[in-house]
C-alpha positions in Angstrom: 15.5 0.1 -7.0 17.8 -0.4 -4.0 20.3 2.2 -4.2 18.5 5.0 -2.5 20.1 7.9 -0.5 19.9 6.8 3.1 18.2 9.2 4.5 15.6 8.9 2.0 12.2 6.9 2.6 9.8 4.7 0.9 6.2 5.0 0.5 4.6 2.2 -1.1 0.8 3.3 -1.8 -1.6 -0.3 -2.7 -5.1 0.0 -3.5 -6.6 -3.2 -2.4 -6.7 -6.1 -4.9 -10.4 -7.4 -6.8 -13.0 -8.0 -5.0 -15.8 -9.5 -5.3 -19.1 -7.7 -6.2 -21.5 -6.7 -3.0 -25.1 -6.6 -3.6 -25.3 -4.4 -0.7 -24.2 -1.3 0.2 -24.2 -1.8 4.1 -22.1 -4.8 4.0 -19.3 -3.1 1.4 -16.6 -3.3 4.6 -16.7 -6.6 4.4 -16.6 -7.6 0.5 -14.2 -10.5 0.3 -11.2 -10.7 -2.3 -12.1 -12.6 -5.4 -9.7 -15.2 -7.1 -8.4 -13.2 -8.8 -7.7 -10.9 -6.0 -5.7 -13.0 -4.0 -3.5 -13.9 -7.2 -3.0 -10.2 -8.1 -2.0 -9.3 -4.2 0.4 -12.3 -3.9 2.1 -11.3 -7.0 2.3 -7.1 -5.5 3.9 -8.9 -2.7 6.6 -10.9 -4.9 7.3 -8.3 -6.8 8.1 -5.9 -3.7 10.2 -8.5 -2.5 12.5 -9.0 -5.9 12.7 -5.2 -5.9 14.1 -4.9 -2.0 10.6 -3.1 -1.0 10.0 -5.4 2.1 7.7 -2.7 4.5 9.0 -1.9 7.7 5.2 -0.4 8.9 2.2 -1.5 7.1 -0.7 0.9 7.5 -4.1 -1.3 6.4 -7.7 -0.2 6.4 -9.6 -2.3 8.5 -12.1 -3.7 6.0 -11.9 -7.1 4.7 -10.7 -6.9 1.3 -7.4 -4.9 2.2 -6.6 -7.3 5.2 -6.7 -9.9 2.6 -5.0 -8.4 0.5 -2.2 -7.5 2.8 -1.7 -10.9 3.9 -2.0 -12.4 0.2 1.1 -9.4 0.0 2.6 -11.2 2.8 2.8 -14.3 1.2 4.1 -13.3 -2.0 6.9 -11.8 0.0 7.8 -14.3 2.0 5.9 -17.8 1.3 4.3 -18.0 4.6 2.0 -16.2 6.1 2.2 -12.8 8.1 2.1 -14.4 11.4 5.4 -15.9 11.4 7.7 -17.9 9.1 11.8 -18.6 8.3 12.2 -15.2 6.6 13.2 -11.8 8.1 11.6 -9.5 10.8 8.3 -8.9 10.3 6.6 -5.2 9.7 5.0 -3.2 12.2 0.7 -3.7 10.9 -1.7 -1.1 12.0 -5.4 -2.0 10.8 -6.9 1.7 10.4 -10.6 1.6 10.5 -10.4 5.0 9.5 -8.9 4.1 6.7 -11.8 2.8 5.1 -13.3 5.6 2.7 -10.8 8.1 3.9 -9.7 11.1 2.1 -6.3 11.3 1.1 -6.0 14.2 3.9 -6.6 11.4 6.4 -4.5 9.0 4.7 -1.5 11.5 4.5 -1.9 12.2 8.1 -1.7 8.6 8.7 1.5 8.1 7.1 3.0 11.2 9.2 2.6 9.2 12.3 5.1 6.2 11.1 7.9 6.1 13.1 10.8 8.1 11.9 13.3 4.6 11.7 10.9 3.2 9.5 12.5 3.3 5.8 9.7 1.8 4.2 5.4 1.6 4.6 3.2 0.3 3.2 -0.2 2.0 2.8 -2.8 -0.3 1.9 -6.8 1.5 1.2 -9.2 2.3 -1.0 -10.2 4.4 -3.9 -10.5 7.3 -4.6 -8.4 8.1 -1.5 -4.9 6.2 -2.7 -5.4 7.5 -5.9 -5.8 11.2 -4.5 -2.5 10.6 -1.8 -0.8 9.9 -4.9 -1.7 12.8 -7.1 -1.0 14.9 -4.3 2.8 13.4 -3.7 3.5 13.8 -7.5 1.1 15.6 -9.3 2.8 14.8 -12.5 3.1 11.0 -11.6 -0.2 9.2 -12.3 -2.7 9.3 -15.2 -6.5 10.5 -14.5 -6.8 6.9 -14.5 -6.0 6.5 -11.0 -4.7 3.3 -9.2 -6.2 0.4 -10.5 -6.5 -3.0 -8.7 -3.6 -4.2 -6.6 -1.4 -1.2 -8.6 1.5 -0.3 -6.4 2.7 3.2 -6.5 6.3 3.6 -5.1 7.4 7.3 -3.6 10.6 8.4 -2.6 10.4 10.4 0.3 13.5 13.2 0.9 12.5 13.8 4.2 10.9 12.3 7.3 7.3 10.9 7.3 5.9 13.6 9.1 7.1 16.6 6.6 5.2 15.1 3.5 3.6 17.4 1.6 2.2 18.4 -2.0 4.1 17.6 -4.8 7.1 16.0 -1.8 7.1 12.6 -3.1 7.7 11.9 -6.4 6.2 8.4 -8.0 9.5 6.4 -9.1 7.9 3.2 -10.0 4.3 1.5 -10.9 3.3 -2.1 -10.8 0.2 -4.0 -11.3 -0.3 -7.7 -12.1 -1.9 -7.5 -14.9 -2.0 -5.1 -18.3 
């Protein structure tokens, strides 16, 4: 999955892993992963790693479930936490509250402000927003379906982050962590 035209850019589209069931509507935001969350993410994040995906941005809604899941990502990557550790630079992380129930509008326009050196980002939110970015980057690409879980959907960019558009980014890989 490496050999990529250089001027060429990764988007990496997550929807956050499990988590577990609210009872109440208000406190949704702050839902923590389950245990079967925090597996699934570490596992997104290993196999990111063993496919030369490491982010150079990471874009994360603010709520608790994707911060979790970002850093269970973190530590499938690496094996320490996203703080610091023996491996590699570290990504750029931007905690987006407004990417919390956004629409994939306001998710694209999120990923248009990554800095043009960045190669790869990492866009970490909620459904039905990811799911819509995606359809709307490769129309042909996902199933009605959606992203499920802690499913990764990989786009190759041709041009800068801040020329995306319809149909601009064609899905070249999927990955969850379970069938």
């Amino acid at each position: 999955m490496t050999d990529v035209d250089p001027d060429t850019r990764t988007l990496v589209l997550l929807r956050h892993a499990k988590a577990e069931q609210g009872s109440d509507a208000a406190d949704d935001a702050e839902r923590p992963l389950s245990a079967r969350g925090y597996a699934d993410a570490a596992a997104a994040g290993a196999w990111l790693a063993h496919h030369g995906l490491l982010p150079d941005v990471v874009i994360c809604s603010a709520a608790r479930r994707t911060r979790q899941t970002w850093h269970g990502v973190a530590m499938g990557m690496t094996g320490s936490p996203p703080e610091g550790g023996p491996t590699g630079p570290r990504p750029t992380v931007r905690y987006e509250p407004g990417a919390y129930d956004a629409h994939p509008e306001e998710l694209l326009a999120l990923v248009r402000t990554v800095d043009p050196a960045a190669r790869t980002a990492l866009l970490i939110a909620h459904n039905p927003g990811i799911s819509l970015l995606s359809a709307f980057l490769d129309p042909e690409g996902l199933d009605d379906e959606g992203l499920r879980t802690a499913e990764l959907a990989v786009h190759r960019c041709p041009s800068g982050w801040a020329e995306l558009s319809r149909a601009g980014a064609p899905l070249t890989a999927r990955h969850t962590a379970r069938d």
